[in-house]
C-alpha positions as CSV (number, residue, x, y, z in Angstrom):
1,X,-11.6,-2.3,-10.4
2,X,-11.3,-0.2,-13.6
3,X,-8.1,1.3,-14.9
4,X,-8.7,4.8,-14.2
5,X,-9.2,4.1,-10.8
6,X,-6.7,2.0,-10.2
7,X,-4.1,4.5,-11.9
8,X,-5.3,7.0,-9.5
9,X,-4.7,4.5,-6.5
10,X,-1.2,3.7,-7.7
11,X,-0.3,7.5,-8.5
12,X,-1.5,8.2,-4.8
13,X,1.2,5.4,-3.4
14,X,3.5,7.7,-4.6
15,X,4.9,8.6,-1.4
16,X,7.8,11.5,0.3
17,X,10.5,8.8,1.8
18,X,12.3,6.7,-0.8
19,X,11.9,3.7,1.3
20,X,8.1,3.8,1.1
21,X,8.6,4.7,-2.9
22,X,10.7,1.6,-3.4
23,X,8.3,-0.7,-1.2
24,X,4.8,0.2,-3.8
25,X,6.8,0.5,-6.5
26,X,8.0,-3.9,-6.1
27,X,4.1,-3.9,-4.5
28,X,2.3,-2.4,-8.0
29,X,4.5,-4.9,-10.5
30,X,3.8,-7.8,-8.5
31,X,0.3,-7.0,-8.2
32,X,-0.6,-4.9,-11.4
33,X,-3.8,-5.0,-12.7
34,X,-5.0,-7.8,-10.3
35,X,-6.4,-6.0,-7.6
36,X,-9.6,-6.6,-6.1
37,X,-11.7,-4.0,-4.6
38,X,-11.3,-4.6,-0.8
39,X,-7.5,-4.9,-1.1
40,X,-7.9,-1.5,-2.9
41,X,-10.3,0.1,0.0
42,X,-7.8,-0.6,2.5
43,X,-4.4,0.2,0.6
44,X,-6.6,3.9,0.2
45,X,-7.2,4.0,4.2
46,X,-3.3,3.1,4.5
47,X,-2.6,6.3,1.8
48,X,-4.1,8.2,4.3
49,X,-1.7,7.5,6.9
50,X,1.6,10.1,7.3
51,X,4.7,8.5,5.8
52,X,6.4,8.1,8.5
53,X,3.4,6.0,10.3
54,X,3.1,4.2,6.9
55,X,6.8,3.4,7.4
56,X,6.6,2.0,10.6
57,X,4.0,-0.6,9.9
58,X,6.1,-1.7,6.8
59,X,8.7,-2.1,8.6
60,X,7.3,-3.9,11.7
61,X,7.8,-0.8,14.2
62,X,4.3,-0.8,14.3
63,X,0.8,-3.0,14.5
64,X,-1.7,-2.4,11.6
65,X,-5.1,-1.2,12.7
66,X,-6.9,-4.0,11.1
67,X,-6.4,-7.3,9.8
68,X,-7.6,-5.9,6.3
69,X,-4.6,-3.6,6.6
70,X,-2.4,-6.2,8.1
71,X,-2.5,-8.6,5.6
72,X,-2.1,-6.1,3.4
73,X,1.3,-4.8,5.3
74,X,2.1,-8.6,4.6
75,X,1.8,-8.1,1.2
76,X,4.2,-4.9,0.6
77,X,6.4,-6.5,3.1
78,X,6.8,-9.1,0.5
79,X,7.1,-7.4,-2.8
């Protein structure tokens, strides 16, 4: 993935509830410049989620649609 594009990605993460800001802000420096392009397709179709749905799934309220997206939940839950 190229840096303009993934600078784009990470500017869209920025979210409207803190908790959500904190969560890809500890996701984008463990990850940096290291991701690949499917992980990057499905953080893009979890962007397009409302906040408060994105929420939810980070914080186990809610299932992820997908295992793409589940395992990428995982991830975030971990940084």
């Amino acid at each position: 993935m190229d840096a303009r594009s993934l600078e784009r990605l990470r500017w869209r993460s920025r979210r409207g509830l803190l908790e959500l800001d904190i969560v890809f802000q500890r996701y984008w420096l463990a990850t940096g410049a290291s991701m690949e392009e499917g992980e990057a397709a499905t953080l893009e179709r979890l962007l397009a989620l409302p906040d408060n749905d994105l929420l939810d799934l980070v914080m186990g309220r809610a299932r992820a649609p997908d295992p793409a997206s589940a395992a990428l939940v995982e991830k975030l839950k971990a940084a």
